[in-house]
mmCIF file as Biopython writes it, N, C-alpha, C and O atoms, coordinates in Angstrom:
data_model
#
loop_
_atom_site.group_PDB
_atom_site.id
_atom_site.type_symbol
_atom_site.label_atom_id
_atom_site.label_alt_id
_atom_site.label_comp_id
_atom_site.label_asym_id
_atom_site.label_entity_id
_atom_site.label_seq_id
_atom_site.pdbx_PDB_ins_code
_atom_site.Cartn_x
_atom_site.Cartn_y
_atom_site.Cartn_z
_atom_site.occupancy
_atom_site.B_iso_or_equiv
_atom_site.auth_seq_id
_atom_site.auth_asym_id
_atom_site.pdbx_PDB_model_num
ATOM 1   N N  . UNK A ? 1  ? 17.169 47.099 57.781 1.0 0.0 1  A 1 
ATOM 2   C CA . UNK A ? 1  ? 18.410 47.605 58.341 1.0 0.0 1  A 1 
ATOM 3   C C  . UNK A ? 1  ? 18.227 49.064 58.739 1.0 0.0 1  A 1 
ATOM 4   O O  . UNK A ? 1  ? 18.382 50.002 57.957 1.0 0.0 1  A 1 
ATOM 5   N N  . UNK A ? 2  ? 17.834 49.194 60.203 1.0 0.0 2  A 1 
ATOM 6   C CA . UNK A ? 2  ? 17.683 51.054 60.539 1.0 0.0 2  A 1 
ATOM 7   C C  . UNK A ? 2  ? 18.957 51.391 60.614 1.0 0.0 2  A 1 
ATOM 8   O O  . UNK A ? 2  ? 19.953 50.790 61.017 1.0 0.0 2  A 1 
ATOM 9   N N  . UNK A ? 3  ? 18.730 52.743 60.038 1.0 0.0 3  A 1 
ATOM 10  C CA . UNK A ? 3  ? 19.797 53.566 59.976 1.0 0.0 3  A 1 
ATOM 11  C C  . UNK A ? 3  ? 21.216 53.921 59.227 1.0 0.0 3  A 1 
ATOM 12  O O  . UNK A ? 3  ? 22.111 54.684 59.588 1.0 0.0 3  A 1 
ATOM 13  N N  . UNK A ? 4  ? 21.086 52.963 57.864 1.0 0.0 4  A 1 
ATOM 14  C CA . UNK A ? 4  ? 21.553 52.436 57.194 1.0 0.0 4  A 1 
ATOM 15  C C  . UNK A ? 4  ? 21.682 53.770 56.108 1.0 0.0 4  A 1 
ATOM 16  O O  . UNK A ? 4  ? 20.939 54.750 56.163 1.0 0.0 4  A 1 
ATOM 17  N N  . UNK A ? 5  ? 22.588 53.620 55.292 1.0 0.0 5  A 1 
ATOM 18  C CA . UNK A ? 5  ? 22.992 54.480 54.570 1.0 0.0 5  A 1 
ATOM 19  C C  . UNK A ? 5  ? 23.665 54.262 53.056 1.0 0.0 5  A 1 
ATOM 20  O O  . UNK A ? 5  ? 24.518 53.423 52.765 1.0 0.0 5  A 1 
ATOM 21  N N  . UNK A ? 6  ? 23.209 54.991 52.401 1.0 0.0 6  A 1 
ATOM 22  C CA . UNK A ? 6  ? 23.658 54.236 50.345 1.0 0.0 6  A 1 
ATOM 23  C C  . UNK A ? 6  ? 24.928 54.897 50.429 1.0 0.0 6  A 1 
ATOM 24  O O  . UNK A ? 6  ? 25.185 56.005 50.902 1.0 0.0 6  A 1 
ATOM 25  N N  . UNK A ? 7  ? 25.607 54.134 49.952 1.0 0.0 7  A 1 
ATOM 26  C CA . UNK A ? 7  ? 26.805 54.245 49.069 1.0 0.0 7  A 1 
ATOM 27  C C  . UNK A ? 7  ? 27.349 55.743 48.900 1.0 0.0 7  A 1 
ATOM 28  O O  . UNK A ? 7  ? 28.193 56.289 49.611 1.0 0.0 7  A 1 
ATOM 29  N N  . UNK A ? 8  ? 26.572 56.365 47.633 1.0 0.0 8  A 1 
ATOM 30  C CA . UNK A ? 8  ? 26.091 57.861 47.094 1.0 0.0 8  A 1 
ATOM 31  C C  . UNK A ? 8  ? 26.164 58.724 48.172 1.0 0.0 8  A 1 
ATOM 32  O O  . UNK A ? 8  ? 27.006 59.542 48.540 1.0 0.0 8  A 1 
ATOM 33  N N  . UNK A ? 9  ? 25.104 58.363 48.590 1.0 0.0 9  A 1 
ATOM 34  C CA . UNK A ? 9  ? 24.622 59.304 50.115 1.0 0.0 9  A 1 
ATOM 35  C C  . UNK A ? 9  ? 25.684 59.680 51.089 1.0 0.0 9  A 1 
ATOM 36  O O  . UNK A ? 9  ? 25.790 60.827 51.524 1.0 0.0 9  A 1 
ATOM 37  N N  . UNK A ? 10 ? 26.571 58.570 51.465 1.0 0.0 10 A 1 
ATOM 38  C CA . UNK A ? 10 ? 27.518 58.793 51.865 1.0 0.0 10 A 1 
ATOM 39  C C  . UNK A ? 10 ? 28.654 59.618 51.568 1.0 0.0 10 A 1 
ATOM 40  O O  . UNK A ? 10 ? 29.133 60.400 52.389 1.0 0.0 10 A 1 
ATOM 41  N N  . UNK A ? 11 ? 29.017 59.480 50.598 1.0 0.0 11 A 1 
ATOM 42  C CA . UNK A ? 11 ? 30.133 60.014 49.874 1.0 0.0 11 A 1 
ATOM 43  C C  . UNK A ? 11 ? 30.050 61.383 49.865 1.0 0.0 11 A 1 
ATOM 44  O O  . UNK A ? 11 ? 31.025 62.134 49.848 1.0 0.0 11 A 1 
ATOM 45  N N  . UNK A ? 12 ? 28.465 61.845 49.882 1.0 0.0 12 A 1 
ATOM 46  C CA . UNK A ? 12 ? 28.710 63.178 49.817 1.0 0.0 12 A 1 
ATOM 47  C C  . UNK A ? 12 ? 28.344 63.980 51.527 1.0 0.0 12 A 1 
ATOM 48  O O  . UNK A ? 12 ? 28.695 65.124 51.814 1.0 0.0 12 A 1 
ATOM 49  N N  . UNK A ? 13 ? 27.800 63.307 52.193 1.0 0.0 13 A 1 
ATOM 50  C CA . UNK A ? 13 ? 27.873 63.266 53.192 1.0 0.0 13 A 1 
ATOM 51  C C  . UNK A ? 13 ? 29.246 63.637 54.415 1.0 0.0 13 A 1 
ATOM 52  O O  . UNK A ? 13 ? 29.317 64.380 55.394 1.0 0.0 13 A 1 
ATOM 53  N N  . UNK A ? 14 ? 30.268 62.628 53.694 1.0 0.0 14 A 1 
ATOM 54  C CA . UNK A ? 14 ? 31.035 62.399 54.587 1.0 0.0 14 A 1 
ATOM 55  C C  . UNK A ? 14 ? 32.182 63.477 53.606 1.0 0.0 14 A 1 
ATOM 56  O O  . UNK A ? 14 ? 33.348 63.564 53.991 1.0 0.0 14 A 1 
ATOM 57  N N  . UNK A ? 15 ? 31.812 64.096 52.598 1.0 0.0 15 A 1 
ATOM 58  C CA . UNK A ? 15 ? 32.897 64.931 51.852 1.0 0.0 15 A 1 
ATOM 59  C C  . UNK A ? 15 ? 33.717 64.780 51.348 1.0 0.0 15 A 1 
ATOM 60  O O  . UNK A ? 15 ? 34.566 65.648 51.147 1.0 0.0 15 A 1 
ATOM 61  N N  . UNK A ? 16 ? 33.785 63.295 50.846 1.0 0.0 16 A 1 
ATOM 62  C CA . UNK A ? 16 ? 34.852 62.752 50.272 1.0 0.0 16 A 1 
ATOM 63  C C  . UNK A ? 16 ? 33.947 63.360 48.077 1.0 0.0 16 A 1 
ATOM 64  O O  . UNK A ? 16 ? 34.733 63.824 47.250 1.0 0.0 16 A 1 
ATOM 65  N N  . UNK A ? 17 ? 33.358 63.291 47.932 1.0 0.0 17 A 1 
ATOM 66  C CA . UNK A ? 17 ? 32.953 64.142 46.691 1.0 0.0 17 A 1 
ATOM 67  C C  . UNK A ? 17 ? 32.200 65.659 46.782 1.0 0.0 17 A 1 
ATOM 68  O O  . UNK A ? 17 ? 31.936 66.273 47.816 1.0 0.0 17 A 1 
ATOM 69  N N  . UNK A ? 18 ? 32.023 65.938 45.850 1.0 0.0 18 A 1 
ATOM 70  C CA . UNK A ? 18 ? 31.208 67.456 46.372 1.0 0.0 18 A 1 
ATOM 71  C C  . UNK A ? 18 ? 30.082 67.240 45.913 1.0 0.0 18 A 1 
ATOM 72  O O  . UNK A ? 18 ? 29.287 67.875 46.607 1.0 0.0 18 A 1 
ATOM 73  N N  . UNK A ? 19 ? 29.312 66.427 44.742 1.0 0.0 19 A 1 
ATOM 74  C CA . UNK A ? 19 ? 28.066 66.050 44.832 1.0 0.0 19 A 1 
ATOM 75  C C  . UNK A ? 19 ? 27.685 64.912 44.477 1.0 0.0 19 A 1 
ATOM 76  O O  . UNK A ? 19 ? 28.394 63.926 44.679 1.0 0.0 19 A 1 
ATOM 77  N N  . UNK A ? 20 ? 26.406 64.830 43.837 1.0 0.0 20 A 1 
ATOM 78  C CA . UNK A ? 20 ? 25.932 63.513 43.511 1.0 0.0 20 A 1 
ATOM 79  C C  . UNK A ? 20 ? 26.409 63.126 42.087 1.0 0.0 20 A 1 
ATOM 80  O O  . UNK A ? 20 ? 26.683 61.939 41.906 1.0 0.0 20 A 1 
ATOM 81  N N  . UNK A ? 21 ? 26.545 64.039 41.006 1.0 0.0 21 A 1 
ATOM 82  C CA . UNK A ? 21 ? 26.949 63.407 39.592 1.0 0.0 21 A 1 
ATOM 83  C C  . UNK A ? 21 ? 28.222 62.996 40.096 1.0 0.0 21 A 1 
ATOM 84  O O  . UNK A ? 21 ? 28.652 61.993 39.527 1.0 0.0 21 A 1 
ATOM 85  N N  . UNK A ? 22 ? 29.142 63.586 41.218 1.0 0.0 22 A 1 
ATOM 86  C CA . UNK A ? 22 ? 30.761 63.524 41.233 1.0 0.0 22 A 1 
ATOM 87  C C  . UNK A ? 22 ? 30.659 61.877 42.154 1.0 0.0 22 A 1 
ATOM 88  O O  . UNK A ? 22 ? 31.602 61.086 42.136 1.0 0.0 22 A 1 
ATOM 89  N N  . UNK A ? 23 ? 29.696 61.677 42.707 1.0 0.0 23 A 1 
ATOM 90  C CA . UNK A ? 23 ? 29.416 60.069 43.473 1.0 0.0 23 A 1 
ATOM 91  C C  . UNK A ? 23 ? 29.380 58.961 42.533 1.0 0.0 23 A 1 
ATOM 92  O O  . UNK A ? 23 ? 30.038 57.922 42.568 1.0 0.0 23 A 1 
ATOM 93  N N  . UNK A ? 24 ? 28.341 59.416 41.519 1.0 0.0 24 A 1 
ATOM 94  C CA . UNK A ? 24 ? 27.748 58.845 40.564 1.0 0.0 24 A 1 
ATOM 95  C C  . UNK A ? 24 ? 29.189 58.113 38.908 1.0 0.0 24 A 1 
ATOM 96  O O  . UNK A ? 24 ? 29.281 57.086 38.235 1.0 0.0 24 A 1 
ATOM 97  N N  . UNK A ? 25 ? 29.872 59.288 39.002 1.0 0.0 25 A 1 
ATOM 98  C CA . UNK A ? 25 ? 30.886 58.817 38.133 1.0 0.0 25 A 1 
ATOM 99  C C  . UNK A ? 25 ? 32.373 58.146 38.993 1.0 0.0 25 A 1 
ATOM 100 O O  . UNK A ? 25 ? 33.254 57.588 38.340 1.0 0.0 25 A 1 
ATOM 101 N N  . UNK A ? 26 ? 32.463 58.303 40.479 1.0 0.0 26 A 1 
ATOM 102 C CA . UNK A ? 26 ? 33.326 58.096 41.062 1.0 0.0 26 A 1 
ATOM 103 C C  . UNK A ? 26 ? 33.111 56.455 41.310 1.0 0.0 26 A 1 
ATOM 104 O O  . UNK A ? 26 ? 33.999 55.610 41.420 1.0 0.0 26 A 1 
ATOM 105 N N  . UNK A ? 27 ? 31.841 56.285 41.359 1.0 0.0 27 A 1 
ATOM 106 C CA . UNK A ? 27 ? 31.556 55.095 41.706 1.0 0.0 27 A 1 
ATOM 107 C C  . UNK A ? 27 ? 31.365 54.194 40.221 1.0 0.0 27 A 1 
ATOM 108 O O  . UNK A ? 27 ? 31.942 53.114 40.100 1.0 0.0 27 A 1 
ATOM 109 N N  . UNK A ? 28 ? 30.676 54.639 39.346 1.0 0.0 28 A 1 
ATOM 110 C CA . UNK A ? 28 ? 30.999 53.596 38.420 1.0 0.0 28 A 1 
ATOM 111 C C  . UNK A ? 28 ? 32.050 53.487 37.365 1.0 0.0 28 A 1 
ATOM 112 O O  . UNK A ? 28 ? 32.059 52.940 36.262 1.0 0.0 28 A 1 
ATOM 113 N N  . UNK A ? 29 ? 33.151 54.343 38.205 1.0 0.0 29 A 1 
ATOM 114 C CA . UNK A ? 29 ? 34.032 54.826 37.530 1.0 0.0 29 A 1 
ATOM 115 C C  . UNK A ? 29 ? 35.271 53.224 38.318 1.0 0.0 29 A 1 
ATOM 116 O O  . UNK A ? 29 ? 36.246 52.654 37.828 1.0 0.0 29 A 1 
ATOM 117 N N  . UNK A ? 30 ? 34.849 53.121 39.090 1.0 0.0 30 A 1 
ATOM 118 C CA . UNK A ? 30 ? 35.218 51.530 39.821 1.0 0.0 30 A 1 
ATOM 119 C C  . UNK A ? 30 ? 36.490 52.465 40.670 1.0 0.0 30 A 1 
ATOM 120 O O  . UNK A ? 30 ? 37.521 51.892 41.022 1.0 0.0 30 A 1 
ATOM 121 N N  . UNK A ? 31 ? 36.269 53.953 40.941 1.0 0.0 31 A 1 
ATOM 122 C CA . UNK A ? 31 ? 37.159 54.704 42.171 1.0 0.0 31 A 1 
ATOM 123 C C  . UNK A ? 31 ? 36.801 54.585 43.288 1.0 0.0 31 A 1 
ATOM 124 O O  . UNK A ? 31 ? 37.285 55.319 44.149 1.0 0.0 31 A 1 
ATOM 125 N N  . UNK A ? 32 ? 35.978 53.756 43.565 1.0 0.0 32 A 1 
ATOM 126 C CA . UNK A ? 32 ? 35.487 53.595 45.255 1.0 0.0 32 A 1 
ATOM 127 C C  . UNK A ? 32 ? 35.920 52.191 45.535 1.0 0.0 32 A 1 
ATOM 128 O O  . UNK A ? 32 ? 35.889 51.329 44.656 1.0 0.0 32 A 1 
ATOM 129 N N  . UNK A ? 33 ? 36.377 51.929 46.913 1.0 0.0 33 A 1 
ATOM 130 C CA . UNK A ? 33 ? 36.244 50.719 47.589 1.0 0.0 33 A 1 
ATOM 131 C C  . UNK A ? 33 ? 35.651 50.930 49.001 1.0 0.0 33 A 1 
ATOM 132 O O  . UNK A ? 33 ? 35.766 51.995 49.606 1.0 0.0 33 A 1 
ATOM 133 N N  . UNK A ? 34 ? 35.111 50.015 49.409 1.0 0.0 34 A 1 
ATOM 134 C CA . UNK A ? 34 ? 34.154 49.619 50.884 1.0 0.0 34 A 1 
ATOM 135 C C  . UNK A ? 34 ? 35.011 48.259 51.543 1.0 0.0 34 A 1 
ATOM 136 O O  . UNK A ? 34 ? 35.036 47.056 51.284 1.0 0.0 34 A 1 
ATOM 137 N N  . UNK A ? 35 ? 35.311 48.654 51.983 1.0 0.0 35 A 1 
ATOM 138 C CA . UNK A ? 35 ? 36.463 47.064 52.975 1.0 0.0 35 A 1 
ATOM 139 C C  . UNK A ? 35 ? 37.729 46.838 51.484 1.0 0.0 35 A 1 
ATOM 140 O O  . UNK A ? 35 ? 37.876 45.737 50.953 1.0 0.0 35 A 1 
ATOM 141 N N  . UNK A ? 36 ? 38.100 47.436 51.268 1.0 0.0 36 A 1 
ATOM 142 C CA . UNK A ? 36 ? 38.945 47.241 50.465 1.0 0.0 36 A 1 
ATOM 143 C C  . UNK A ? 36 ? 38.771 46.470 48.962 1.0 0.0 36 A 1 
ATOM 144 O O  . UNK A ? 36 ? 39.588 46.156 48.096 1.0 0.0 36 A 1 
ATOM 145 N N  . UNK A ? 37 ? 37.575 46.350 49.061 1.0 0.0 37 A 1 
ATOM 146 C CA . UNK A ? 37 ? 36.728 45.490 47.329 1.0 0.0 37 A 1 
ATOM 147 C C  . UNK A ? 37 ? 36.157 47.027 46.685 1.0 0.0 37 A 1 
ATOM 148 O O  . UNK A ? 37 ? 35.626 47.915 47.353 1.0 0.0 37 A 1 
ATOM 149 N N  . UNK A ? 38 ? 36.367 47.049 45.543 1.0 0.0 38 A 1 
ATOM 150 C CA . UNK A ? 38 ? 35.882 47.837 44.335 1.0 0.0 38 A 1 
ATOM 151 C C  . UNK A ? 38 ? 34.291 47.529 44.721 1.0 0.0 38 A 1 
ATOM 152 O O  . UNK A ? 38 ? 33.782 46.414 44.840 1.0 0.0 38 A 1 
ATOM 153 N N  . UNK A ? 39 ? 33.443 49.237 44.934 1.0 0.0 39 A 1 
ATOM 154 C CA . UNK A ? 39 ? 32.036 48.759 44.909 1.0 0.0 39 A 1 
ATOM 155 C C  . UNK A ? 39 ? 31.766 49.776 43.964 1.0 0.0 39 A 1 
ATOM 156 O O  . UNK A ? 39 ? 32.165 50.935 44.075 1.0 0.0 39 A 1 
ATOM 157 N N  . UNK A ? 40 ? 30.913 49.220 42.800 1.0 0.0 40 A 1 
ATOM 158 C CA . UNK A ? 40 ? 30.086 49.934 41.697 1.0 0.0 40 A 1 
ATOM 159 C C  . UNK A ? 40 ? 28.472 50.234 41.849 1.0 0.0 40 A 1 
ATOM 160 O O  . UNK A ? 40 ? 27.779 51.072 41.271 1.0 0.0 40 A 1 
ATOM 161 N N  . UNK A ? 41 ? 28.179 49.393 42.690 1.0 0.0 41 A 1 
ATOM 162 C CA . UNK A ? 41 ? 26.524 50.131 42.830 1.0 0.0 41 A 1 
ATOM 163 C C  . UNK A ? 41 ? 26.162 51.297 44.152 1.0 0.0 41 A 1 
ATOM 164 O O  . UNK A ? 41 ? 26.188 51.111 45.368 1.0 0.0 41 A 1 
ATOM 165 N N  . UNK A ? 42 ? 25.807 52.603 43.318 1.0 0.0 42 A 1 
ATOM 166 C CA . UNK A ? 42 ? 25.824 53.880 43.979 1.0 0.0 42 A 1 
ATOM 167 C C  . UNK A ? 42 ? 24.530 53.058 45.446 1.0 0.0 42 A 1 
ATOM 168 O O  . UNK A ? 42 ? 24.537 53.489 46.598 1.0 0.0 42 A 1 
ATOM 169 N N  . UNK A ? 43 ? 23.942 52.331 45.152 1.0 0.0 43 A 1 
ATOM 170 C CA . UNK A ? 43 ? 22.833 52.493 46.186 1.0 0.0 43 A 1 
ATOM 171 C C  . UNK A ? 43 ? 23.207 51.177 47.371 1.0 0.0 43 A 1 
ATOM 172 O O  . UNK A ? 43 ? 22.578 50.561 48.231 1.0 0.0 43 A 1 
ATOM 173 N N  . UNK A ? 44 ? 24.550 51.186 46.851 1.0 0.0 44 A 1 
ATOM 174 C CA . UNK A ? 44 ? 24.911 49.763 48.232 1.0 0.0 44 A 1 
ATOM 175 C C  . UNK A ? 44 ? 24.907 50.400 50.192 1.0 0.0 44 A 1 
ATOM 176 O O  . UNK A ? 44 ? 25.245 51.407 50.814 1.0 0.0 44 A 1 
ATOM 177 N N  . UNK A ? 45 ? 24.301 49.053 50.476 1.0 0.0 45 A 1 
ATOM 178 C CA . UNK A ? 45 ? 24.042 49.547 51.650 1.0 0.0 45 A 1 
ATOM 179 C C  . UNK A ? 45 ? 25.210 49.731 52.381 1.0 0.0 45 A 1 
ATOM 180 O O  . UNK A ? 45 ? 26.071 48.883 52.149 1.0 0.0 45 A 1 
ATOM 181 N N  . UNK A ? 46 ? 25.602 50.905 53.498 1.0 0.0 46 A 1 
ATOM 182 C CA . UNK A ? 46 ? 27.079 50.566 54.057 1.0 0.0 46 A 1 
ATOM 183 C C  . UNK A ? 46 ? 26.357 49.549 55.922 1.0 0.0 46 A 1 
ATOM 184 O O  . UNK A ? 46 ? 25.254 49.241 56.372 1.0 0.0 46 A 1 
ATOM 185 N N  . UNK A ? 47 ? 27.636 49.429 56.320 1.0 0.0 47 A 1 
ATOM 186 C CA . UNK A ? 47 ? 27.198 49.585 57.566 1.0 0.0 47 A 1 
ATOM 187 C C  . UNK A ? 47 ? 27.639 49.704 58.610 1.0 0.0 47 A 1 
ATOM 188 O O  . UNK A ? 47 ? 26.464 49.816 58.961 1.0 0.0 47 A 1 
ATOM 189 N N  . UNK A ? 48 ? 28.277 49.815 59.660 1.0 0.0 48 A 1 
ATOM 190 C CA . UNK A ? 48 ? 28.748 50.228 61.150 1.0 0.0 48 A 1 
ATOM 191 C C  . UNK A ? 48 ? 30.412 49.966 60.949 1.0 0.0 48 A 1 
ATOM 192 O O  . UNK A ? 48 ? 30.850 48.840 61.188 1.0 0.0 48 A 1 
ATOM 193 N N  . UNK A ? 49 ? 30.931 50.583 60.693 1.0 0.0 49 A 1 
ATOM 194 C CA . UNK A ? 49 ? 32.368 50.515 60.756 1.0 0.0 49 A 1 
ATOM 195 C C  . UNK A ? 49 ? 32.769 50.149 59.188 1.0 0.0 49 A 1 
ATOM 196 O O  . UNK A ? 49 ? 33.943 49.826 59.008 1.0 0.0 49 A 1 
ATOM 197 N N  . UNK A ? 50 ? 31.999 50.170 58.191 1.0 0.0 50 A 1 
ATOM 198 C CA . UNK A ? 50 ? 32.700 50.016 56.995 1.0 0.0 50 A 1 
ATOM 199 C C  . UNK A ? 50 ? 33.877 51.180 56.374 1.0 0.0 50 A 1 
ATOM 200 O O  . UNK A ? 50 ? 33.589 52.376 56.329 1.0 0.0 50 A 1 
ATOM 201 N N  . UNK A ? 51 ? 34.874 50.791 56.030 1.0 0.0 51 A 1 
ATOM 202 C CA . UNK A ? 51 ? 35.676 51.623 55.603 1.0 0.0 51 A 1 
ATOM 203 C C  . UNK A ? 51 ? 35.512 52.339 53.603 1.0 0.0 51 A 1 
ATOM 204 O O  . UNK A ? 51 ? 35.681 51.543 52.680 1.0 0.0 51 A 1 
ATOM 205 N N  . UNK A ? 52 ? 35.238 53.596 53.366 1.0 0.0 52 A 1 
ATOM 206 C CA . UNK A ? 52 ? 34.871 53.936 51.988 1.0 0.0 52 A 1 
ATOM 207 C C  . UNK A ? 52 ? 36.694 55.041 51.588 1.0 0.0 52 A 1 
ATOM 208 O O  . UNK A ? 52 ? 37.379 55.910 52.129 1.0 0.0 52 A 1 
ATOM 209 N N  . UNK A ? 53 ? 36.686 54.450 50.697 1.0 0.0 53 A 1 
ATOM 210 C CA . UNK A ? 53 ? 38.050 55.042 50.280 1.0 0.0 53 A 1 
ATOM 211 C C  . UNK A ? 53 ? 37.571 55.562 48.504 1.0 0.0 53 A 1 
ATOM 212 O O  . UNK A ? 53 ? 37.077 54.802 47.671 1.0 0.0 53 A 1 
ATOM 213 N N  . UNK A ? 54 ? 37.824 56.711 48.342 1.0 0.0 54 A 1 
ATOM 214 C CA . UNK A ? 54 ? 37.596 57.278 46.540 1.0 0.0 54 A 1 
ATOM 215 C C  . UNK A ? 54 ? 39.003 57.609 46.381 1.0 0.0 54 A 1 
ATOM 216 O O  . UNK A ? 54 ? 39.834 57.837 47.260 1.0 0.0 54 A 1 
ATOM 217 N N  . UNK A ? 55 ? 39.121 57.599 45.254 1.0 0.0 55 A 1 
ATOM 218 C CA . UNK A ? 55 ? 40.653 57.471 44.614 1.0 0.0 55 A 1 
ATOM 219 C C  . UNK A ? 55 ? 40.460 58.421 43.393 1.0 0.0 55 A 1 
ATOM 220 O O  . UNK A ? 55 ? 39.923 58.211 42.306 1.0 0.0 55 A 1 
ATOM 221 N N  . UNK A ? 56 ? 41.197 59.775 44.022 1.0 0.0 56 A 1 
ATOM 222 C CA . UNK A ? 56 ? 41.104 60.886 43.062 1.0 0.0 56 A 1 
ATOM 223 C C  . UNK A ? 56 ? 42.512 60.883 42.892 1.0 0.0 56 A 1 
ATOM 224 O O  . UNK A ? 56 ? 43.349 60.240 43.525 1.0 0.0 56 A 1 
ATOM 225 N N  . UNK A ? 57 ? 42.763 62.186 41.364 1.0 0.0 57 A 1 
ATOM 226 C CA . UNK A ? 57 ? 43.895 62.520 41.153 1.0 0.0 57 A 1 
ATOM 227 C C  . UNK A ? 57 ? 45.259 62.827 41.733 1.0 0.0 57 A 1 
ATOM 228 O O  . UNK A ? 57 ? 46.434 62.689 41.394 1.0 0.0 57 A 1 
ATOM 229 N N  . UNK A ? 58 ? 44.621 63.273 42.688 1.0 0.0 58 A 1 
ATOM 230 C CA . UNK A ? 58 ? 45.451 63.664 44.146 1.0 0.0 58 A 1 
ATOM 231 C C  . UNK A ? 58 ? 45.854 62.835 45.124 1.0 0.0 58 A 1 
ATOM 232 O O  . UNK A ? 58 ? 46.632 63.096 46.041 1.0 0.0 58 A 1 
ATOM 233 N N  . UNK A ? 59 ? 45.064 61.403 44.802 1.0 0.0 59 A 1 
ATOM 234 C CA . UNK A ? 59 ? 45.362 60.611 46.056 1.0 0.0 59 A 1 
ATOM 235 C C  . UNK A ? 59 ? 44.173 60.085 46.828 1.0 0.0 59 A 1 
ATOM 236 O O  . UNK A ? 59 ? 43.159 60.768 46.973 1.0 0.0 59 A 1 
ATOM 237 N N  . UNK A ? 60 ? 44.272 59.166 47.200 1.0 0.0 60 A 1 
ATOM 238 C CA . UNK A ? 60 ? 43.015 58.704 47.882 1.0 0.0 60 A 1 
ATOM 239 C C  . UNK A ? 60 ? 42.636 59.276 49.669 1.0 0.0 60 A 1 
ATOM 240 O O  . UNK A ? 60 ? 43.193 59.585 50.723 1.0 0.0 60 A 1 
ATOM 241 N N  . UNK A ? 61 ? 41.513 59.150 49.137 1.0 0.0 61 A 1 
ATOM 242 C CA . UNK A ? 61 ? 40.895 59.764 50.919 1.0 0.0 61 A 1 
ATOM 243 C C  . UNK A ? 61 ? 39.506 58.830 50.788 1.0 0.0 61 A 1 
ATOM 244 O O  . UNK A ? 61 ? 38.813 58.364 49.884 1.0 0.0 61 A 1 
ATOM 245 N N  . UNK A ? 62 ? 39.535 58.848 52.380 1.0 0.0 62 A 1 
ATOM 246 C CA . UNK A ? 62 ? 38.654 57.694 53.106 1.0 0.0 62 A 1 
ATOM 247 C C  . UNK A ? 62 ? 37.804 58.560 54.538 1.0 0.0 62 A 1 
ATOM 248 O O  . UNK A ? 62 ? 37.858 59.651 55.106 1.0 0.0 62 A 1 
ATOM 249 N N  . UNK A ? 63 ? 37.256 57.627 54.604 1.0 0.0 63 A 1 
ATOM 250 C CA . UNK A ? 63 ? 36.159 57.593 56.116 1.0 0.0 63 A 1 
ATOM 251 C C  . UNK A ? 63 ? 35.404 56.285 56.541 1.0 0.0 63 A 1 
ATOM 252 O O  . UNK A ? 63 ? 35.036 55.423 55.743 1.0 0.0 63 A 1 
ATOM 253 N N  . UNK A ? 64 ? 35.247 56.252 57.705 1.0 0.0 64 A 1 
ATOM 254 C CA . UNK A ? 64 ? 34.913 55.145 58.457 1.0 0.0 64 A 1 
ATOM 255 C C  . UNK A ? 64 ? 33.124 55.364 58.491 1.0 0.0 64 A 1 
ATOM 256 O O  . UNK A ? 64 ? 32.806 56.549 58.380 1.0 0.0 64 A 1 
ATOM 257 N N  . UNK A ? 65 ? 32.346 54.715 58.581 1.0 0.0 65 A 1 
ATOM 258 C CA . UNK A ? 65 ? 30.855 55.189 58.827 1.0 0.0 65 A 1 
ATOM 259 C C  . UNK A ? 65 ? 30.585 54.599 60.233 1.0 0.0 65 A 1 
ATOM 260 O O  . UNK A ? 65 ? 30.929 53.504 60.681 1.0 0.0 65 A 1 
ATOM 261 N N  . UNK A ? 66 ? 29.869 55.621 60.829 1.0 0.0 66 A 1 
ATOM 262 C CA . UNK A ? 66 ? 29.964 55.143 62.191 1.0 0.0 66 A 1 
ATOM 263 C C  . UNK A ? 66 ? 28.275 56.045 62.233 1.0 0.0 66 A 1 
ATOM 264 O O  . UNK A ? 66 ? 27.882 57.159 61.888 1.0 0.0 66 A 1 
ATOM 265 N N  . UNK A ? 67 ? 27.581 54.674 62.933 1.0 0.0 67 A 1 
ATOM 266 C CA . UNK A ? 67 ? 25.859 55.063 63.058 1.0 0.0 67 A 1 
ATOM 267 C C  . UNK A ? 67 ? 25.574 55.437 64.514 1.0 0.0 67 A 1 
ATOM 268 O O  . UNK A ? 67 ? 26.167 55.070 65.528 1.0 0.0 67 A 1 
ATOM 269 N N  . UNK A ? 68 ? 24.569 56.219 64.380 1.0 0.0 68 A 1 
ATOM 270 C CA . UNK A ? 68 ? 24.766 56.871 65.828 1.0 0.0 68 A 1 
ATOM 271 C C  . UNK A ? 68 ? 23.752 55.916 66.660 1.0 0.0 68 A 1 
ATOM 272 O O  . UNK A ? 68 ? 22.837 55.130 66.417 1.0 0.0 68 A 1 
ATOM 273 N N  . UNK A ? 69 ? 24.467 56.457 67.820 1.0 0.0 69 A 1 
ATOM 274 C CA . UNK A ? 69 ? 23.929 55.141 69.002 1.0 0.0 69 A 1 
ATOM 275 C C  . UNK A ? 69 ? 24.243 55.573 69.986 1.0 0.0 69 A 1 
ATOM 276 O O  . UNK A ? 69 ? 24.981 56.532 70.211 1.0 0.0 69 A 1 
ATOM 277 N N  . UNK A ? 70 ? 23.395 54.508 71.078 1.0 0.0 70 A 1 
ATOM 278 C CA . UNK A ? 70 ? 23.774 54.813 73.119 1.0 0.0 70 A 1 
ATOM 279 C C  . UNK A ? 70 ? 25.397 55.018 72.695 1.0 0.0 70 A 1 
ATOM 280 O O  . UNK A ? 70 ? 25.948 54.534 71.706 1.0 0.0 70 A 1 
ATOM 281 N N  . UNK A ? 71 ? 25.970 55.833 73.680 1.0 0.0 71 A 1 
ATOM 282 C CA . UNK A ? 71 ? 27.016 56.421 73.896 1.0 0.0 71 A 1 
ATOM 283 C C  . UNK A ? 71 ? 28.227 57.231 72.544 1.0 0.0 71 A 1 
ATOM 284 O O  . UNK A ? 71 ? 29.457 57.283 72.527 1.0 0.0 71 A 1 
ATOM 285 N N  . UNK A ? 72 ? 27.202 57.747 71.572 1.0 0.0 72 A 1 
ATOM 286 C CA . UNK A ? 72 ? 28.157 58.172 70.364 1.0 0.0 72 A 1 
ATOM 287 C C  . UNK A ? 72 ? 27.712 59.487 70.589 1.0 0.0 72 A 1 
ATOM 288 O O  . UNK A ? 72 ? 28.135 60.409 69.891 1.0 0.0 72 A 1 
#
């Protein structure tokens, strides 16, 4: 799968955590969903339009993953 991206990686990527221990407990903390299912393994693959939502104190925040390509 080119271009593909973990779970983890993402999260901090896209700024929804500020690092990797904060990925690491967010996620097996069962505060993440990917298409709307609870995902617990930090190294899951995402892929082209999956939706990642973390569910902090404050409220949940999300991002779409979008892989780069002809016309992006």
């Amino acid at each position: 799968m080119s271009g593909s991206i973990k779970l983890g990686q993402f999260l901090k990527l896209a700024g929804l955590v500020e690092d990797g221990a904060e990925a690491r407990i967010a996620i097996q903390s069962g505060d993440v969903t990917v298409n709307g299912v609870t995902e617990t393994r930090r190294g899951h693959r995402l892929s082209d339009r999956d939706v990642v939502v973390v569910a902090h104190p404050s409220g949940e925040i999300g991002a779409v993953v979008e892989q780069p390509g002809p016309g992006r």
